[in-house]
DRENPA-3360 file (N, C-alpha, C; in nm, 2 decimals, always signed):
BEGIN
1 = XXXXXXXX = +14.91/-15.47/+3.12/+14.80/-15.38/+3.09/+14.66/-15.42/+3.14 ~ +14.66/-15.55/+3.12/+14.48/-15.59/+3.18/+14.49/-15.60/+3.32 ~ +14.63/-15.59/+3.40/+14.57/-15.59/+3.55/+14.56/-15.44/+3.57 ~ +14.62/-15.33/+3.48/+14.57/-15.15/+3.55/+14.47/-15.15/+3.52 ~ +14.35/-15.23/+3.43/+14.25/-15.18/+3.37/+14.16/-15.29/+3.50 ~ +14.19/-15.36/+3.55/+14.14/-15.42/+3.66/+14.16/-15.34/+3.75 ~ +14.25/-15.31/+3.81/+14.28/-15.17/+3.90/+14.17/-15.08/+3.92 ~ +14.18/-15.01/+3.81/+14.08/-14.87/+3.78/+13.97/-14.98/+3.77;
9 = XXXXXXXX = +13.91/-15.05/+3.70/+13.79/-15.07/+3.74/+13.73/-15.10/+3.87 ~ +13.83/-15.17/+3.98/+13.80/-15.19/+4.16/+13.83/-15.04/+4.19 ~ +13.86/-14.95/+4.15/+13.89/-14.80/+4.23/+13.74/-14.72/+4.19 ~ +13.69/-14.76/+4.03/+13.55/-14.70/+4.06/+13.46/-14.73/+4.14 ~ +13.45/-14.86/+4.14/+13.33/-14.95/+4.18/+13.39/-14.90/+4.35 ~ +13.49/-14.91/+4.38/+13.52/-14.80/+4.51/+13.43/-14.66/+4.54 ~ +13.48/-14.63/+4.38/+13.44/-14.45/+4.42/+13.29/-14.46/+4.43 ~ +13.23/-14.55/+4.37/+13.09/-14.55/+4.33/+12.99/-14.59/+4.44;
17 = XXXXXXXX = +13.10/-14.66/+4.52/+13.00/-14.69/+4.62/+13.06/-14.61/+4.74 ~ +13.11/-14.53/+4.76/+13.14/-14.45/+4.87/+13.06/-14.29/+4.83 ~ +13.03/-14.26/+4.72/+12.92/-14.13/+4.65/+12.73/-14.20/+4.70 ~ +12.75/-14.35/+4.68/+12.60/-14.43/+4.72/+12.59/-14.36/+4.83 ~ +12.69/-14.41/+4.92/+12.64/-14.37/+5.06/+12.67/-14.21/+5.12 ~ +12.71/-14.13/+5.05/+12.72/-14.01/+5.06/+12.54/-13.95/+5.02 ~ +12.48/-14.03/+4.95/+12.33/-13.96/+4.90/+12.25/-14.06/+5.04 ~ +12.25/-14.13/+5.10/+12.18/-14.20/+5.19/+12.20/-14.13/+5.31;
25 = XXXXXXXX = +12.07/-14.12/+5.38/+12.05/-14.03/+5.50/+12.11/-14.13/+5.67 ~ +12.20/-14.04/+5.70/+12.24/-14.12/+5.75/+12.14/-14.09/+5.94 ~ +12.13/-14.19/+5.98/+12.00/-14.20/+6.09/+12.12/-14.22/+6.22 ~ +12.04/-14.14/+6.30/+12.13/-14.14/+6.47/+12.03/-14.27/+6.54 ~ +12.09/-14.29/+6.64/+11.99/-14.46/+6.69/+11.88/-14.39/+6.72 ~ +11.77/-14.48/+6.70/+11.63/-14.47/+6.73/+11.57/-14.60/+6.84 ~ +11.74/-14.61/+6.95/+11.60/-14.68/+7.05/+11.53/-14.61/+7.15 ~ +11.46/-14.62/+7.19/+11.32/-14.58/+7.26/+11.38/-14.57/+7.42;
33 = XXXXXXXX = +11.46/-14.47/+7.48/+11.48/-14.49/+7.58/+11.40/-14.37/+7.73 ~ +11.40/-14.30/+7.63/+11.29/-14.11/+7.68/+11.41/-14.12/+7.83 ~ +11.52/-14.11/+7.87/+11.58/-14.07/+8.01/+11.63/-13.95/+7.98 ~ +11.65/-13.87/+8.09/+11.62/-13.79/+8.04/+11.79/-13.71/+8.03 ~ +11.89/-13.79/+8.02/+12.00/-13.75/+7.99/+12.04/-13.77/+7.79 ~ +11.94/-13.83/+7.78/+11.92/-13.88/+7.61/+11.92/-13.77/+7.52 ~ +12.03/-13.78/+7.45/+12.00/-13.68/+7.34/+11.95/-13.73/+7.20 ~ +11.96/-13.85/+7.18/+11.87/-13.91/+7.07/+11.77/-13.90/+7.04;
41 = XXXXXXXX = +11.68/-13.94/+6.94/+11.59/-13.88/+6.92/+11.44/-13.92/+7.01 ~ +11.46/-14.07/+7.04/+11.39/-14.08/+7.14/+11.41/-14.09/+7.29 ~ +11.53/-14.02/+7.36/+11.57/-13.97/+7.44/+11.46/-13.84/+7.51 ~ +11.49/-13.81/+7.61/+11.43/-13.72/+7.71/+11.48/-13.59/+7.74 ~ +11.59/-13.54/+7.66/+11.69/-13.42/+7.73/+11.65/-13.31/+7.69 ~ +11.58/-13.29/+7.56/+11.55/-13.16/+7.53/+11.39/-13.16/+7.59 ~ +11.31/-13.26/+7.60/+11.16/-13.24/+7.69/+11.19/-13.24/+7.85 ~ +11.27/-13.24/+7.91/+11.33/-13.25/+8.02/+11.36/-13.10/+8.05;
49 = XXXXXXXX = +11.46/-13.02/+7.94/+11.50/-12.89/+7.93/+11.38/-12.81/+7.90 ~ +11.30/-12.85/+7.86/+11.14/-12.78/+7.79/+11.07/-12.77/+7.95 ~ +11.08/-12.90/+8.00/+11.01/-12.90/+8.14/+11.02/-12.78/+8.28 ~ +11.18/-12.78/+8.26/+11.24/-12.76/+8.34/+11.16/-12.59/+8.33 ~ +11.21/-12.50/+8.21/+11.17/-12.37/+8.17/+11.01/-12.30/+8.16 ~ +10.93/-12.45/+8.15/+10.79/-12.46/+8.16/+10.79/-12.41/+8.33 ~ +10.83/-12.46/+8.42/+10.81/-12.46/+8.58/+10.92/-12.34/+8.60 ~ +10.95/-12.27/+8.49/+11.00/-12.22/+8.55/+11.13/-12.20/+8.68;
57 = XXXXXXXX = +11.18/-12.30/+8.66/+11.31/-12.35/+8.78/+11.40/-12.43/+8.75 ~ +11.53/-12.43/+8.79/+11.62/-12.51/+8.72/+11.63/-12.65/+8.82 ~ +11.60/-12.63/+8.90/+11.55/-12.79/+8.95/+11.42/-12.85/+8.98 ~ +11.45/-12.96/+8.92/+11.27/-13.03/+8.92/+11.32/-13.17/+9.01 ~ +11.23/-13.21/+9.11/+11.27/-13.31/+9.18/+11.22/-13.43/+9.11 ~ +11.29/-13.54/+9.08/+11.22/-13.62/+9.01/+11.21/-13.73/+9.13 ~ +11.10/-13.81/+9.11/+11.11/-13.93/+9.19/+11.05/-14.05/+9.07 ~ +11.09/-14.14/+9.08/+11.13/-14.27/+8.96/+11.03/-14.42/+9.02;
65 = XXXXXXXX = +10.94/-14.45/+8.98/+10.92/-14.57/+9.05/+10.75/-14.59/+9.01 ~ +10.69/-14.68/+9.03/+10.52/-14.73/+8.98/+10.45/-14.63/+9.09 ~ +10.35/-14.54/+9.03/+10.26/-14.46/+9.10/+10.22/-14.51/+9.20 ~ +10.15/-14.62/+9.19/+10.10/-14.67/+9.30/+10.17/-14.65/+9.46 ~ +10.30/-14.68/+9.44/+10.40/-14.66/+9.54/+10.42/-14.50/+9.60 ~ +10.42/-14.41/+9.50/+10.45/-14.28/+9.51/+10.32/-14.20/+9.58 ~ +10.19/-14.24/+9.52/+10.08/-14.24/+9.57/+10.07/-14.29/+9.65 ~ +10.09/-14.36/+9.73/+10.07/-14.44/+9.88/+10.15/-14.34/+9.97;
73 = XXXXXXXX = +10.28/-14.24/+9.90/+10.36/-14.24/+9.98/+10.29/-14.05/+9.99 ~ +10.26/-13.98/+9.89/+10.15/-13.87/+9.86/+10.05/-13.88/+9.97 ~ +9.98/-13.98/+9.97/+9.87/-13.98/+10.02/+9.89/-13.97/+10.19 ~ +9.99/-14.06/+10.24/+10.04/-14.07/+10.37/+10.08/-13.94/+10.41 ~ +10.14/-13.86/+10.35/+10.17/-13.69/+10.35/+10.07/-13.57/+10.39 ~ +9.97/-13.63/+10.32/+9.85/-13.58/+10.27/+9.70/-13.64/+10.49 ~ +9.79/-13.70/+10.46/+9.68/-13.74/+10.61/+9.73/-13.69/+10.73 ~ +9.91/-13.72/+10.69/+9.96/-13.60/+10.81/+9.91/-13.47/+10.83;
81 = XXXXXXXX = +9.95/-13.42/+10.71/+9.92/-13.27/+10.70/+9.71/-13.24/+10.81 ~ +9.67/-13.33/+10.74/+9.49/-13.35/+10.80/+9.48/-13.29/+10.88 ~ +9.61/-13.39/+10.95/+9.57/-13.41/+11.08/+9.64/-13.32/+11.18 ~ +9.71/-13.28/+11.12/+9.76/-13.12/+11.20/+9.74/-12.99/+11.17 ~ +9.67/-12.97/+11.12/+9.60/-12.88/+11.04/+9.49/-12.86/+10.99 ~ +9.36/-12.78/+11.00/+9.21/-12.80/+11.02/+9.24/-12.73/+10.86 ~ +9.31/-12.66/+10.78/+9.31/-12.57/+10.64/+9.41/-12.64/+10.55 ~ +9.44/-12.79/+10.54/+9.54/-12.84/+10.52/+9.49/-12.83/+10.35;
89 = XXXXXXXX = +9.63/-12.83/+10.26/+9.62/-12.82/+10.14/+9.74/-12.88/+10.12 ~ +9.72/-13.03/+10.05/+9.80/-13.10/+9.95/+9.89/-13.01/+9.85 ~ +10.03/-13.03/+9.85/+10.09/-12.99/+9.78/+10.08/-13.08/+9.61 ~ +10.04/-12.95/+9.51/+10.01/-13.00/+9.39/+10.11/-13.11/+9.30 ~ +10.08/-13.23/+9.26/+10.21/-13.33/+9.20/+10.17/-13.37/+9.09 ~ +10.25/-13.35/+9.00/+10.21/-13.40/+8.83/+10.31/-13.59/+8.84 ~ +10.21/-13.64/+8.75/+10.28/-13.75/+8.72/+10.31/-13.78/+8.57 ~ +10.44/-13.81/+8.51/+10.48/-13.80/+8.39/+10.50/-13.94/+8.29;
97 = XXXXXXXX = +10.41/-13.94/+8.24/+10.44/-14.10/+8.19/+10.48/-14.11/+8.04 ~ +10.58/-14.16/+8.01/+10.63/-14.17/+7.88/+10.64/-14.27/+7.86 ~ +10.60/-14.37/+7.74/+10.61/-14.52/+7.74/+10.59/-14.57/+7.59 ~ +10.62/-14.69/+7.57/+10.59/-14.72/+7.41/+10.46/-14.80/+7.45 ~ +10.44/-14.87/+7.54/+10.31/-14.97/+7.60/+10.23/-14.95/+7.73 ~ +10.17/-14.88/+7.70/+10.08/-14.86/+7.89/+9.97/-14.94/+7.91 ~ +10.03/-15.06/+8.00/+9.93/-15.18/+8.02/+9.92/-15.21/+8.16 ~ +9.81/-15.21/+8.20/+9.80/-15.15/+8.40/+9.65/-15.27/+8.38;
105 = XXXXXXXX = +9.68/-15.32/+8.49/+9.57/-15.39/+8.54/+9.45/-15.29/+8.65 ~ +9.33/-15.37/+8.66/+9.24/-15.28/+8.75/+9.29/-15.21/+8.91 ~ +9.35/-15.24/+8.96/+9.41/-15.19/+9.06/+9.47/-15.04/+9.02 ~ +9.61/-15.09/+8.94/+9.63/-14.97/+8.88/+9.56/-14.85/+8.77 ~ +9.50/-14.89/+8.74/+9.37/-14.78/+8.69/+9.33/-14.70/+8.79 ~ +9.27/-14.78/+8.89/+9.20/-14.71/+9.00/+9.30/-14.63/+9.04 ~ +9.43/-14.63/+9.09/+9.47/-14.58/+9.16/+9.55/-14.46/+9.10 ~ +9.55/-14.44/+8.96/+9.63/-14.33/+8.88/+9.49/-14.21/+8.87;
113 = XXXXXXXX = +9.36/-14.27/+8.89/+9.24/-14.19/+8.84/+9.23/-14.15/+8.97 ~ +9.22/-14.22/+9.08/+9.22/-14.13/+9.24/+9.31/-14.06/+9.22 ~ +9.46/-14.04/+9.21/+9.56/-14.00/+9.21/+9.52/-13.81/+9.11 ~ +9.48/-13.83/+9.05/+9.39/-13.74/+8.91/+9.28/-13.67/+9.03 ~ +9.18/-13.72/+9.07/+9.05/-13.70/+9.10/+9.09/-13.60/+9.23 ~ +9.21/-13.64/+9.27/+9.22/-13.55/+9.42/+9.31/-13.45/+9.43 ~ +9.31/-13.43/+9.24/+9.33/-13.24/+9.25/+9.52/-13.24/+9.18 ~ +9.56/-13.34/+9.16/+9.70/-13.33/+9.05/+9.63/-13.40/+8.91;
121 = XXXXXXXX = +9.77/-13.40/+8.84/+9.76/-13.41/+8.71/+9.81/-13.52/+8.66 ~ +9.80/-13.62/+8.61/+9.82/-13.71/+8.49/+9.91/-13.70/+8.36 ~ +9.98/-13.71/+8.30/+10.03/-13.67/+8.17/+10.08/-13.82/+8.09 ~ +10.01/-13.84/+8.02/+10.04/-14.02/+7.94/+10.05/-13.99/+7.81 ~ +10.16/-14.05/+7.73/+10.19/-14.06/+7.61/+10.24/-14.21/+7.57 ~ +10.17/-14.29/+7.48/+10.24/-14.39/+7.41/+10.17/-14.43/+7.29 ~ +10.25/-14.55/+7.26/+10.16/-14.61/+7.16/+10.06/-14.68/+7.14 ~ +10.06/-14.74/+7.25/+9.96/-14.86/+7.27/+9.87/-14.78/+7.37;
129 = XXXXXXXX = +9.75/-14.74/+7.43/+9.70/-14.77/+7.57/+9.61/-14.86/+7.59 ~ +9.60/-14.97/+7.68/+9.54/-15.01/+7.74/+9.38/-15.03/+7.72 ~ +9.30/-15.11/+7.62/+9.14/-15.06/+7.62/+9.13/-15.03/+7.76 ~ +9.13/-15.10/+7.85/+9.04/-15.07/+7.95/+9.03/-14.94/+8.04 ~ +9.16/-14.89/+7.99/+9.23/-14.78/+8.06/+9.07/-14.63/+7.96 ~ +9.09/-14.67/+7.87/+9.05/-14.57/+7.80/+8.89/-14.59/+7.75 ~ +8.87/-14.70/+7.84/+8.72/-14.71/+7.87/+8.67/-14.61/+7.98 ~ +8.77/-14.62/+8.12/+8.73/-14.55/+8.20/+8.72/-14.39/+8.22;
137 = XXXXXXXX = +8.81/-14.37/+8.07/+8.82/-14.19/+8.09/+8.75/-14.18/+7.96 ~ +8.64/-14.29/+7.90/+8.53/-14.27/+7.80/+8.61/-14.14/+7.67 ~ +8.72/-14.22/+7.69/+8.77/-14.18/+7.50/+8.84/-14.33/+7.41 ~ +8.86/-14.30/+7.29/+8.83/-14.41/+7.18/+8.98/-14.36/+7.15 ~ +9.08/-14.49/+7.13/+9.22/-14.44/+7.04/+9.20/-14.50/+6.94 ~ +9.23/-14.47/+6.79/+9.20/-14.52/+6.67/+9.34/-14.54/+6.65 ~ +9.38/-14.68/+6.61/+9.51/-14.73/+6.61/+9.51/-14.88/+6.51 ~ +9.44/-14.88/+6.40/+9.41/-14.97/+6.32/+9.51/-15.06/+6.26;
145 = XXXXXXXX = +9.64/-14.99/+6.25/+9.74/-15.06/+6.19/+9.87/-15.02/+6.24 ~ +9.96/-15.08/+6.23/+10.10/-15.04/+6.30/+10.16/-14.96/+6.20 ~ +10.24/-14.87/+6.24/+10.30/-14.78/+6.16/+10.40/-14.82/+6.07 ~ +10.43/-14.96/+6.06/+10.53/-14.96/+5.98/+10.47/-15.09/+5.84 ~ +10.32/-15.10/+5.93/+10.23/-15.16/+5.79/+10.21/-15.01/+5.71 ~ +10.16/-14.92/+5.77/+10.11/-14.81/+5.73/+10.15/-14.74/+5.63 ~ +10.33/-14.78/+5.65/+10.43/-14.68/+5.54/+10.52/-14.81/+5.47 ~ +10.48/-14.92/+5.52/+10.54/-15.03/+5.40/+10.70/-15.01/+5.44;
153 = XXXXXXXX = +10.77/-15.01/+5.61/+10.82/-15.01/+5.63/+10.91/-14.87/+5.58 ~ +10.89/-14.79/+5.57/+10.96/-14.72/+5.48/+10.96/-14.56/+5.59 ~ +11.06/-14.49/+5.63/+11.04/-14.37/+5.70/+11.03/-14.27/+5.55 ~ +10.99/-14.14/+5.59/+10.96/-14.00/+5.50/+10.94/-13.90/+5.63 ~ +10.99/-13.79/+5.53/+10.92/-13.68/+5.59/+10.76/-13.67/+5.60 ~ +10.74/-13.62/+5.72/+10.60/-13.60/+5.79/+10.56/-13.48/+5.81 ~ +10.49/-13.38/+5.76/+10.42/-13.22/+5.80/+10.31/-13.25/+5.91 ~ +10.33/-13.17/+6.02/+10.23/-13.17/+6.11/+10.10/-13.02/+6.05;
161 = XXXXXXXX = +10.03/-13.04/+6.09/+9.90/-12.88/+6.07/+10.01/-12.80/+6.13 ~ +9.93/-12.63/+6.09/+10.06/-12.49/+6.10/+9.98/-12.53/+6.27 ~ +10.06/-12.44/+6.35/+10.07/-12.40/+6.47/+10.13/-12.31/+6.51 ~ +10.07/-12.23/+6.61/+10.15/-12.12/+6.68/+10.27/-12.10/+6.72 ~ +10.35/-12.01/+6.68/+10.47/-12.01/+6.73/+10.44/-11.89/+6.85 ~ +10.60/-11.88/+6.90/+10.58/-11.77/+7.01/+10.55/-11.59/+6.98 ~ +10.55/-11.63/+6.89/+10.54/-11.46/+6.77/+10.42/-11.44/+6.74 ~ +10.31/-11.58/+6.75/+10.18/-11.64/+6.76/+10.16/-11.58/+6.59;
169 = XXXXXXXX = +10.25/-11.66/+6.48/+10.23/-11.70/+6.37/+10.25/-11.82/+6.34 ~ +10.17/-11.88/+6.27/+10.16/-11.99/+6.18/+10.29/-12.05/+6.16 ~ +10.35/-12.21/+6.23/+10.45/-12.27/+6.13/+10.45/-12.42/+6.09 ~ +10.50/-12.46/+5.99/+10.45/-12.61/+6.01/+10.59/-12.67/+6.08 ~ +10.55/-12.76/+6.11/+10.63/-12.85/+6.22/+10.67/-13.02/+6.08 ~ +10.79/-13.05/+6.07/+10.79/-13.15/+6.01/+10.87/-13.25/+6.08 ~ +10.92/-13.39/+6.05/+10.98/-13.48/+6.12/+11.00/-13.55/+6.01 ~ +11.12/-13.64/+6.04/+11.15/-13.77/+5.93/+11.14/-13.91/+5.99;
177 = XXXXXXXX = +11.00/-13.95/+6.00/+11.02/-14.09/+6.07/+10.88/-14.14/+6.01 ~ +10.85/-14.25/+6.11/+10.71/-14.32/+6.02/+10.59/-14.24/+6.07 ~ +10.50/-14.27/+6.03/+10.37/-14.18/+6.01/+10.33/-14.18/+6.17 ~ +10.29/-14.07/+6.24/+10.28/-14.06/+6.37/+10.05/-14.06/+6.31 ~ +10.00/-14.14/+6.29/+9.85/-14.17/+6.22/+9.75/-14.20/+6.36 ~ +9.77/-14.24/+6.48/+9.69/-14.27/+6.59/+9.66/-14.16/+6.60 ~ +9.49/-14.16/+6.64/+9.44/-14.06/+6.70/+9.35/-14.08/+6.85 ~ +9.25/-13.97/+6.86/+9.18/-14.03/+6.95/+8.98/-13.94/+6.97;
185 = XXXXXXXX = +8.94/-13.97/+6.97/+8.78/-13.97/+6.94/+8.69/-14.01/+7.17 ~ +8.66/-13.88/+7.16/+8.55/-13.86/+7.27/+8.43/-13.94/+7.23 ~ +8.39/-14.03/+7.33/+8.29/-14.09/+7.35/+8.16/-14.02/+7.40 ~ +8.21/-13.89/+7.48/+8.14/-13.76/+7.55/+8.17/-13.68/+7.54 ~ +8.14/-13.56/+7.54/+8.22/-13.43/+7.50/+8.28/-13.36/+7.64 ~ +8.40/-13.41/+7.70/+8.45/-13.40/+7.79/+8.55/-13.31/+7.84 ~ +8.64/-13.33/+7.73/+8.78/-13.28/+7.70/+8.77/-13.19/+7.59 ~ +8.93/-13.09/+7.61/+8.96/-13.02/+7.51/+9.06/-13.11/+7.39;
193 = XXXXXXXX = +9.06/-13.06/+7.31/+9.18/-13.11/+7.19/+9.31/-13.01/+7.20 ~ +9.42/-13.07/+7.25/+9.52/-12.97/+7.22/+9.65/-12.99/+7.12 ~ +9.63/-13.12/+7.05/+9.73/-13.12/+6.93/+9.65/-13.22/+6.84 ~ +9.71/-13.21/+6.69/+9.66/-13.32/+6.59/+9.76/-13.39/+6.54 ~ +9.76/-13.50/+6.43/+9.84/-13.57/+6.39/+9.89/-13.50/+6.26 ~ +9.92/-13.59/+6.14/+9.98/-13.51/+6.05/+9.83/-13.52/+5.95 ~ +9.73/-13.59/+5.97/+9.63/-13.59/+5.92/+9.47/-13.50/+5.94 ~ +9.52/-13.44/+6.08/+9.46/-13.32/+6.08/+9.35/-13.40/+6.18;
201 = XXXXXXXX = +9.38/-13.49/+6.25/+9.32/-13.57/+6.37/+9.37/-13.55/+6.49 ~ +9.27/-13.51/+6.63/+9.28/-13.53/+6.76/+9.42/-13.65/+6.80 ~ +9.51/-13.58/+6.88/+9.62/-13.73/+6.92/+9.64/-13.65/+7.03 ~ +9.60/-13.51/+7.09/+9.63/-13.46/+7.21/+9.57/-13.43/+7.26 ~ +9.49/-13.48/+7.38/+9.40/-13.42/+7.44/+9.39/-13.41/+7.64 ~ +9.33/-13.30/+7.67/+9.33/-13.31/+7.81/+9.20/-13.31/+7.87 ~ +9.17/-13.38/+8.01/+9.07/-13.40/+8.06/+9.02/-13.37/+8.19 ~ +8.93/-13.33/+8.20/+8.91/-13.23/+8.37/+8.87/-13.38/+8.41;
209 = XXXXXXX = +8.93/-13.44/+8.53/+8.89/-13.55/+8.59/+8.87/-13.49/+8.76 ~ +8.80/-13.51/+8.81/+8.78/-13.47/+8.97/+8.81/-13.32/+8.97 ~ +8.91/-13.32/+9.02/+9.05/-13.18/+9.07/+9.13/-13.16/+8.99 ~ +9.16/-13.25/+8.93/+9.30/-13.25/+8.86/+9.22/-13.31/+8.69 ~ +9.37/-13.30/+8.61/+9.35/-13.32/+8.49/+9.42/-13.47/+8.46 ~ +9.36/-13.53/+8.33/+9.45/-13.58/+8.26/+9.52/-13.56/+8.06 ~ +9.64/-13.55/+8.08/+9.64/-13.53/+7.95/+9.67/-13.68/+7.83;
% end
């Protein structure tokens, strides 16, 4: 008799902890890879499929590699064309940067802001940027604490401000991860604001640089 009551007590303590983890949210991986075959959350597939329908075309050529290089190789394009042609017009190139750390020495500065200044566009998103980087396009990132001081390690649901949908009504946007809190603050009034945080602060913004933009 005292080993079936031993029994049933290892069968609860079973059931009990197989109901535990039935109430815990169960998380898909969160490494940071943005390629763009990723369907994870910080994967690239559905911004990729966003891209694609944004340009309007089901092929987008990608080329992979440090601007600087790609830009050398733009620019070399760009002197042919000069030179055979008195009405020459650079074919327009966006450059797409997705990163958790964007840390570029003065060379590379220079050469992403020429790259901007001579009539394409820039697109940078991370967590970290660079002071120096964001000296030279005279805006301020407010980034005081790391996000996972911020929420005491702990993820929650996140409400973003309402925003337009395609119906051009109001919806809120939410997420379950740690506090997306960086913002970013004009030094001059330069740029537009095109998104906020969940705090109702500047975190998107774009910039008329030369010809071209940066976002």
């Amino acid at each position: 008799m005292r080993k079936y009551y031993t029994y049933c007590l290892m069968m609860c303590l079973v059931a009990l902890s197989a109901c535990r983890g039935c109430n815990e949210k169960k998380l898909p991986s969160l490494k940071e890879t943005y390629q763009q075959n990723d369907k994870k959350p910080f994967g690239g597939f559905v911004a990729f499929k966003e891209f694609e329908i944004i340009l309007q075309q089901t092929d987008v050529n990608i080329l992979t590699g440090p601007l600087i290089e790609l830009w050398d190789l733009i620019k070399d394009e760009e002197d042919e064309g000069e030179a055979g042609k008195e009405e020459y017009e650079p074919e327009y190139s966006l450059y797409f940067l997705v990163t958790k750390n964007l840390i570029l020495d003065a060379y590379d500065i220079n050469t992403i802001l020429s790259f901007a200044d001579k009539g394409n566009d820039l697109f940078i998103s991370a967590d970290y940027i660079q002071p120096e980087f964001l000296e030279k396009i005279h805006v301020v990132v407010d980034r005081t604490k790391e996000i996972l001081a911020e929420s005491r390690g702990e993820m929650d649901n996140a409400f973003l401000p309402d925003f337009l949908n395609e119906d051009g009504k109001n919806e809120m946007y939410s997420f379950y991860y740690y506090p997306f809190s960086n913002s970013i603050r004009f030094e001059r009034k330069s740029g537009t604001v095109l998104g906020f945080n969940e705090n109702g602060q500047p975190n998107f913004i774009v910039l008329k640089w030369g010809k071209g933009h940066i976002y």
